[in-house]
C-alpha atoms as one frame of an Amber mdcrd trajectory, in Angstrom:
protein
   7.894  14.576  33.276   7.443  11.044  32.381   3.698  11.637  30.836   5.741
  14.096  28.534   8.656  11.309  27.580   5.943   8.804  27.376   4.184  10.974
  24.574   7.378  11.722  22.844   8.043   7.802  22.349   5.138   7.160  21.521
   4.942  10.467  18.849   8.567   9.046  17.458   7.227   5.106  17.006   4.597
   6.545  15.105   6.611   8.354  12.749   9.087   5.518  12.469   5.709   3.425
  11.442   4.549   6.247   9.091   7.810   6.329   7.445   8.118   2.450   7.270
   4.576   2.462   5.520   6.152   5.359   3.487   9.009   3.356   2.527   6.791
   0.007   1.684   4.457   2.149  -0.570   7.368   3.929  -2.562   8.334  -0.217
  -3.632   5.410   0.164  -6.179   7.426   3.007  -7.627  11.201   1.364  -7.245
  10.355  -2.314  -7.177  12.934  -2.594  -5.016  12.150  -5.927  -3.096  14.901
  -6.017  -0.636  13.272  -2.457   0.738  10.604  -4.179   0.591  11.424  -7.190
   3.001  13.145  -4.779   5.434   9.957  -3.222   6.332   7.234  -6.021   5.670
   7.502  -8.938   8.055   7.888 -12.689   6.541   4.441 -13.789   7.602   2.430
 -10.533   6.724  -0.899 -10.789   7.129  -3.527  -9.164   4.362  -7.383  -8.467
   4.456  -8.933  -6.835   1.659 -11.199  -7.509  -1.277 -12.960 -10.762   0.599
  -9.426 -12.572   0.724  -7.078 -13.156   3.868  -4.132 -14.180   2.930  -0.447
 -14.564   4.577   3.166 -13.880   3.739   5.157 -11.426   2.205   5.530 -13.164
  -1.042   1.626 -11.512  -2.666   3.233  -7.702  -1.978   6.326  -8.646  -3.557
   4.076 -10.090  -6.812   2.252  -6.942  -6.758   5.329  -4.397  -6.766   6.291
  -6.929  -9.197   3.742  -7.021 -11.859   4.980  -7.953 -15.365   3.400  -4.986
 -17.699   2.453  -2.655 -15.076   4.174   0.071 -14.647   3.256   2.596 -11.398
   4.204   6.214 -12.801   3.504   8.066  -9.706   2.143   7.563  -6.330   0.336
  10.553  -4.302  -0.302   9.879  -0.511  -3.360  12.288  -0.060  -3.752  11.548
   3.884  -1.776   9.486   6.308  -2.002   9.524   9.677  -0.494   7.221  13.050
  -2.194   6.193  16.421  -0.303   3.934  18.366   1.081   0.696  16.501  -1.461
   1.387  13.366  -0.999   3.654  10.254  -3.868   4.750   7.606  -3.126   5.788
   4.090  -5.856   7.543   1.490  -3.506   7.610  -2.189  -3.996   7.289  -5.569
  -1.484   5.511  -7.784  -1.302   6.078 -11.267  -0.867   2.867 -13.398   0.803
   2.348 -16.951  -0.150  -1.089 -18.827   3.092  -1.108 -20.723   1.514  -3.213
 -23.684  -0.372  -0.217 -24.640   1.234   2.535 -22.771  -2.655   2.799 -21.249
  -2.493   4.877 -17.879  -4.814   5.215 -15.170  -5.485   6.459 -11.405  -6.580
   3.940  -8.683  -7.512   5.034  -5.705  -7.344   3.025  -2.411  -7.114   3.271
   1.154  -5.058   0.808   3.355  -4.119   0.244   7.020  -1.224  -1.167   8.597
  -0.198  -2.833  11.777   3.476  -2.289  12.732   5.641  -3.726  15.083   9.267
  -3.854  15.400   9.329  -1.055  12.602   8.157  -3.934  10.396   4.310  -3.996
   8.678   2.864  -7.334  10.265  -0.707  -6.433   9.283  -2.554  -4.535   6.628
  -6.330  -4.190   5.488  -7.546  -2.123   2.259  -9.587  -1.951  -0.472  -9.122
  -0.110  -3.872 -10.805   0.269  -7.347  -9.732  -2.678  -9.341 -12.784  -2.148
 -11.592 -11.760   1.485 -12.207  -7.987   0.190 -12.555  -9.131  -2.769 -15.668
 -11.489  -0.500 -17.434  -8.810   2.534 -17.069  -6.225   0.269 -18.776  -8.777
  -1.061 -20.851  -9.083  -4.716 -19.810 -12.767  -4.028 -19.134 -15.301  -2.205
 -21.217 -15.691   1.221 -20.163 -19.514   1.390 -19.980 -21.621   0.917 -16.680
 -22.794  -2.079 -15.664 -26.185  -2.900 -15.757 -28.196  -5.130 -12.599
């Protein structure tokens, strides 16, 4: 009896975290910021593209982004194990000065606790985001 309660806690934390990390995501849609802050902790810490950084103040400039627009959002996998969530999407991206749109593709994961992000790590395709929009040339590069 108590493995079986002990699995069911732990099944419902993980879909509390999933839907937190739901929740944070959908902010690139909204920009709501104070949905934001209710599920990203103050001193969120970030890994990805060879920076560490911390606080919740660089994903609130990122949902924030003057000129870029985030049309739609697809979640293609997500998936939970104990305090950690990991998310495969692809956002598609409007540069509003040009009305430009685009697909980047990324892949994230996030420490919760408390219900609240405290950690993430990711990576996505800037380069394929810039020359989408067409801030970079769109030919290959050469080495």
């Amino acid at each position: 009896m108590a493995d079986r309660d002990a699995a069911e806690a732990a099944g419902t934390e993980q879909q509390r975290n999933i839907e937190a990390v739901r929740r944070y995501l959908r902010t690139f849609v909204t920009k709501d910021l104070a949905e934001l802050a209710e599920v990203v902790a103050e001193d969120v810490e970030i890994y990805g593209s060879g920076t560490a950084v911390r606080g919740r103040r660089y994903p609130e400039a990122a949902v924030s982004s003057p000129g870029l627009t985030v049309l739609d959002q697809r979640i293609l996998e997500i998936f939970a194990a104990g305090d950690r969530v990991v998310v495969s999407m692809a956002q598609t991206y409007r540069r509003d000065a040009t009305g430009a749109t685009t697909v980047q593709s990324a892949c994230k994961m996030y420490r919760l606790a408390g219900g609240r992000i405290v950690q993430f790590w990711g990576e996505q395709d800037t380069y394929g985001l810039l020359r989408g929009l067409g801030l970079l040339p769109d030919v290959p590069i050469t080495f």
